[in-house]
C-alpha positions as CSV (number, residue, x, y, z in Angstrom):
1,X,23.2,48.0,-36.2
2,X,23.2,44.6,-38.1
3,X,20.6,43.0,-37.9
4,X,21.2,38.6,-36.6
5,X,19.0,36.8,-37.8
6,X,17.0,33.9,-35.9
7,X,19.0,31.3,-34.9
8,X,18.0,27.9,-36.3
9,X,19.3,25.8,-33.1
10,X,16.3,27.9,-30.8
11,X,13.9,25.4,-32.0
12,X,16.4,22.2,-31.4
13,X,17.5,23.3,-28.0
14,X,13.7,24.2,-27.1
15,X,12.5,20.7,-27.7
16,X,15.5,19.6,-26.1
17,X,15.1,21.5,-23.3
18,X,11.4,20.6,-23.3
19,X,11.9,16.5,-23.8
20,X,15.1,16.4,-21.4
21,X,12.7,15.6,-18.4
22,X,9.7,14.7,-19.9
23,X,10.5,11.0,-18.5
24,X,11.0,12.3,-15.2
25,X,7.3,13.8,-15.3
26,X,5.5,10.2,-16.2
27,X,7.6,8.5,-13.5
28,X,6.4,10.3,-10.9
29,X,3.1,9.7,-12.5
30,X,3.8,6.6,-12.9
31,X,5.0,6.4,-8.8
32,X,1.8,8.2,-8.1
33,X,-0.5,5.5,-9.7
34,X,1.4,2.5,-8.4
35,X,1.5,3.8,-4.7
36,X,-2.4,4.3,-5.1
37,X,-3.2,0.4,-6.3
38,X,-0.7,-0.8,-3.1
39,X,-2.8,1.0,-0.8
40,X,-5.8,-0.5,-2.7
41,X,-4.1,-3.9,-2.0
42,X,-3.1,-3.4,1.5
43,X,-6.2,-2.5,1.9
44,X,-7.5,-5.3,0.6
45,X,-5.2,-8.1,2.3
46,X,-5.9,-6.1,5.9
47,X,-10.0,-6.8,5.4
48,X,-9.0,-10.4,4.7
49,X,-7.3,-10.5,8.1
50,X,-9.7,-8.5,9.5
51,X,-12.4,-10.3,8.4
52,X,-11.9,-13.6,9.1
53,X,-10.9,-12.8,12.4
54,X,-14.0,-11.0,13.3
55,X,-15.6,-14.3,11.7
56,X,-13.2,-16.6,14.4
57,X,-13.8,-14.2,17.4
58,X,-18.0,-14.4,16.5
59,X,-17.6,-18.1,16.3
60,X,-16.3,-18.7,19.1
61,X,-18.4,-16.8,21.4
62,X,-21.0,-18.2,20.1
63,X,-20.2,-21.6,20.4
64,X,-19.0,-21.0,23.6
65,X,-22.7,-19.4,24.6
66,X,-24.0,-22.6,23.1
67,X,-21.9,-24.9,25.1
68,X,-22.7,-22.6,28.4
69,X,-26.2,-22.8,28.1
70,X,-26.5,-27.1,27.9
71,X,-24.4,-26.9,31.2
72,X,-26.6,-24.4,32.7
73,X,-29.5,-26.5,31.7
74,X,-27.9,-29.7,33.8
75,X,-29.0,-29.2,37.4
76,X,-26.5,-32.4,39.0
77,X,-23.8,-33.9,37.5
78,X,-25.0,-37.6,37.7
79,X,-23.3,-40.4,35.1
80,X,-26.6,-40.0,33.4
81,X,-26.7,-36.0,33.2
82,X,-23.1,-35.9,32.3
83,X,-23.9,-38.3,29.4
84,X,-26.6,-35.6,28.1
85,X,-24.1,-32.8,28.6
86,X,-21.8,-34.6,26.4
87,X,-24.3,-36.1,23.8
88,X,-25.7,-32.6,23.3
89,X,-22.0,-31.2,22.8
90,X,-21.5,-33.5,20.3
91,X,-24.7,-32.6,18.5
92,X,-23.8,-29.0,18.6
93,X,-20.2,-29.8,16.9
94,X,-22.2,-32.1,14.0
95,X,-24.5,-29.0,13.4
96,X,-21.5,-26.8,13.3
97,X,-19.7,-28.8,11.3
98,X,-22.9,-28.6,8.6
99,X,-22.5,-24.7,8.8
100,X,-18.8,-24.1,8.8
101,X,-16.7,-24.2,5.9
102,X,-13.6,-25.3,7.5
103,X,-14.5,-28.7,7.5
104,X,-11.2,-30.4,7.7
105,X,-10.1,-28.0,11.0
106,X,-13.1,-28.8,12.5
107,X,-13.2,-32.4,11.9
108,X,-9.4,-32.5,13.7
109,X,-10.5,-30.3,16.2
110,X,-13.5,-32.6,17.0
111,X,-11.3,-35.8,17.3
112,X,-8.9,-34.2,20.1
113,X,-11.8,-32.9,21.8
114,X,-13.4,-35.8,22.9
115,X,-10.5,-37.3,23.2
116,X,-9.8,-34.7,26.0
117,X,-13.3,-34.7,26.9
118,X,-13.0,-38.2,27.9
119,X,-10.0,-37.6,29.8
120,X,-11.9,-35.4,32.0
121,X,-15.0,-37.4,32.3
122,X,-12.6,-40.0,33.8
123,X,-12.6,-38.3,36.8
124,X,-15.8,-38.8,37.6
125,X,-16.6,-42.0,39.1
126,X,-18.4,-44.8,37.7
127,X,-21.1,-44.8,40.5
128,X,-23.5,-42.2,41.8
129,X,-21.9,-40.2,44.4
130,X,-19.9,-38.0,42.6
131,X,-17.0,-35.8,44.3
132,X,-16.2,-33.3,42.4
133,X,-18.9,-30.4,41.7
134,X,-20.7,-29.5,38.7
135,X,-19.3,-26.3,38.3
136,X,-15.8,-27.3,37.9
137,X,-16.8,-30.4,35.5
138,X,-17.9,-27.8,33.2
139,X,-16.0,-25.3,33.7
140,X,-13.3,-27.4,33.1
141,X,-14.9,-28.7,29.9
142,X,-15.6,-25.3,28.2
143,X,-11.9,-23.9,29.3
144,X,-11.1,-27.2,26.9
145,X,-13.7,-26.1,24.4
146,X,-12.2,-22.5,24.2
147,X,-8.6,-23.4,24.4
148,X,-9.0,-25.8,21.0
149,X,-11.5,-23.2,19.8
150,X,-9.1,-20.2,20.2
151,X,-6.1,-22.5,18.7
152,X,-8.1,-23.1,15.4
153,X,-5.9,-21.6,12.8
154,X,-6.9,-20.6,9.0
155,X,-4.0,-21.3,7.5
156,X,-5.2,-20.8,3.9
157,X,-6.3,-17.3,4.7
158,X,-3.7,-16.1,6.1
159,X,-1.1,-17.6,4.2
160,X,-2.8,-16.0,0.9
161,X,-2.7,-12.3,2.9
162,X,0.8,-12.8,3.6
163,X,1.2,-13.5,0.4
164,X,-0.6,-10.5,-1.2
165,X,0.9,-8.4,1.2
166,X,5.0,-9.6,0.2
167,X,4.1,-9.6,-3.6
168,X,3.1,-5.8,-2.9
169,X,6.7,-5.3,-1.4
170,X,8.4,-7.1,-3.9
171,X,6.7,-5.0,-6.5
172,X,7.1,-1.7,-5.2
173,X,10.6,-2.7,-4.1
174,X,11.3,-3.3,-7.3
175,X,9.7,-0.5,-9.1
176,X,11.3,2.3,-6.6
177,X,14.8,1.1,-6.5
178,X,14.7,2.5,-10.4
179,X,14.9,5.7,-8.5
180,X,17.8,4.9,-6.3
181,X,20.0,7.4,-7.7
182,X,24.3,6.8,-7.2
183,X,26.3,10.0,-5.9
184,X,27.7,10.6,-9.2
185,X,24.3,10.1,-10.8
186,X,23.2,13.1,-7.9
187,X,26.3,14.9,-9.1
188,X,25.4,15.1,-12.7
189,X,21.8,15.9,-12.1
190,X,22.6,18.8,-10.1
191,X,25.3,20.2,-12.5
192,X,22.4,19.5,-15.3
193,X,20.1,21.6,-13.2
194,X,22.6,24.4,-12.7
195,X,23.4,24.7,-16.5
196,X,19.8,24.9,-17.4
197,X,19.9,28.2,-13.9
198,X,22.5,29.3,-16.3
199,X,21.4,29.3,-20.0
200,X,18.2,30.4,-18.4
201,X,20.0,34.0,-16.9
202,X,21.5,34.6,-20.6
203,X,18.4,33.8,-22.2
204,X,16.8,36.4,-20.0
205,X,19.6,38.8,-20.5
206,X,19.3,38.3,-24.0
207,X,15.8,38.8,-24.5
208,X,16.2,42.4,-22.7
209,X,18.3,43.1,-24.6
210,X,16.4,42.5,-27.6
211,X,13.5,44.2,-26.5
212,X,15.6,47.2,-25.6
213,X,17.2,47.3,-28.9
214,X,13.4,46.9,-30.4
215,X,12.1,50.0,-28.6
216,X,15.2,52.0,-29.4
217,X,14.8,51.6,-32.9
218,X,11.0,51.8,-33.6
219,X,11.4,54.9,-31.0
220,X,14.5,56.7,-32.8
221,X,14.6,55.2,-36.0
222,X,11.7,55.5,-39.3
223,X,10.3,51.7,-38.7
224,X,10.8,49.2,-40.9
225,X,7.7,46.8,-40.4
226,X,9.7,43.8,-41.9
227,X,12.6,44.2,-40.3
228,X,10.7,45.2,-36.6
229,X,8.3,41.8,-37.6
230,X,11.3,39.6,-37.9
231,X,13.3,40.8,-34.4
232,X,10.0,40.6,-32.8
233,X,10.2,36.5,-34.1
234,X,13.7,36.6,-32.6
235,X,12.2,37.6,-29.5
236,X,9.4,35.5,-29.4
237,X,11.3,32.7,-29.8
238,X,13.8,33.3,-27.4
239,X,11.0,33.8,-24.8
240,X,9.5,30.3,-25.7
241,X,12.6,29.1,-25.0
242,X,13.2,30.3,-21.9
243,X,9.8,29.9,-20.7
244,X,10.6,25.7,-21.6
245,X,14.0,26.2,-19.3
246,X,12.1,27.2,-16.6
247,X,9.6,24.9,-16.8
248,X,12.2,22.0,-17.1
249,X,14.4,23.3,-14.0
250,X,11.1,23.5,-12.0
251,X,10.0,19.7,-12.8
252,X,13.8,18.6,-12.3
253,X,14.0,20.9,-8.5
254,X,10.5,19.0,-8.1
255,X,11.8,15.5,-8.3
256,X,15.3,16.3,-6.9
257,X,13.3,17.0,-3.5
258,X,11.3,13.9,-3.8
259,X,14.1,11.5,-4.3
260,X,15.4,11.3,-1.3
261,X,11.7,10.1,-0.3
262,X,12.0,7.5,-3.2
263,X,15.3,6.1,-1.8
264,X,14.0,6.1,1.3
265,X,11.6,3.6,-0.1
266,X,14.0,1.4,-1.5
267,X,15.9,0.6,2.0
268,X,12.6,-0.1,3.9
């Protein structure tokens, strides 16, 4: 039986075979690394919300307490008592103003306050009998208080969280829709898959084969160790060869069933 000697395209096709989806491993790597610094960010732009909502929620219930506490302390609602109430409100707004970095809301949100405040002192009278009760003066004035309180936007906050939070989309947008694969991109990946099924088969075939035709001769035939040595490198490399097949059909059937999750992606 003549002998065929190794054939010099094995090593060619085997790093071809074993590059052809290298690239296809380090974007999904890639994918992998980006999706775990946008949940970083997410994460990161959530607590900012988060945050400085639990700040706004504590600050107002607090303030609120405050206020409820100086109109406890007022036992009648004479001009002079309602002038304490309102002196010691605006006392607690200077102090807050001291302690609270949003200076500028707070300062706006102090003006329309007593400007509102006076509109509801107004109704009650100049002299001492007073008509309306205590209760509902106050009430009335810390509905007001909460009302502005509650409507106290931090604009700047927000706006940078929004803003962190569409970059994020923009990027991974942009990064994904790389993987948006056309139907005649889908086409020729799947025929490049089935091609590799198929040299794959006839590598195996062959490589029985060759091992049957080994065992044969060294079992029949006086062995000759050089000849045996060299169609044992024959089979040794057609075995790397398809062993790198196989590897590269598995990491091409392995990101043919994540794409469609990838495209996904891209139309969210």
């Amino acid at each position: 039986m003549t002998e065929r000697p190794p054939s010099v395209s094995l090593d060619g096709r085997q790093r071809l075979v074993q590059g052809s989806f290298l690239h296809l491993s380090s974007e999904l790597d890639g994918i992998s690394q980006f999706r775990v610094a946008e949940d970083n960010s997410l994460r990161c732009a959530k607590h900012i919300c988060d945050s400085q909502a639990e700040r706004d929620k504590k600050y107002i219930v607090g303030l609120k307490t405050k206020l409820t506490t100086i109109a406890d302390d007022v036992p009648s609602m004479s001009t002079q008592r309602g002038d304490v109430y309102w002196s010691e409100s605006d006392r607690l707004l200077d102090e807050e103003l001291l302690r609270e970095s949003h200076t500028d809301d707070l300062l706006r949100w102090r003006s329309e306050y007593r400007a509102n405040r006076d509109s509801i002192a107004n109704i009650v009278p100049d002299h001492c009998e007073i008509t309306t009760p205590e209760e509902e003066v106050c009430r009335q004035a810390q509905d007001l208080l909460c009302t502005h309180l509650s409507d106290l936007s931090h604009d700047d906050e927000y706006q940078r969280a929004e803003l962190i939070l569409d970059q994020i989309q923009k990027r991974r947008m942009a990064l994904l829709a790389q993987f948006a694969m056309s139907p005649l991109q889908s086409v020729r990946a799947v025929t490049m898959l089935t091609c590799f099924g198929i040299v794959a088969l006839l590598n195996a075939i062959m490589v029985s084969v060759e091992l049957g035709h080994f065992a044969f001769e060294y079992a029949i035939n006086t062995p000759d160790i050089l000849k045996q040595k060299r169609r044992l490198n024959v089979i040794q490399a057609r075995c790397r060869t398809l062993l790198a097949e196989v590897q590269a059909m598995r990491n091409g059937t392995e990101f043919m069933e994540k794409l469609p999750m990838y495209t996904h992606y891209t139309q969210d």
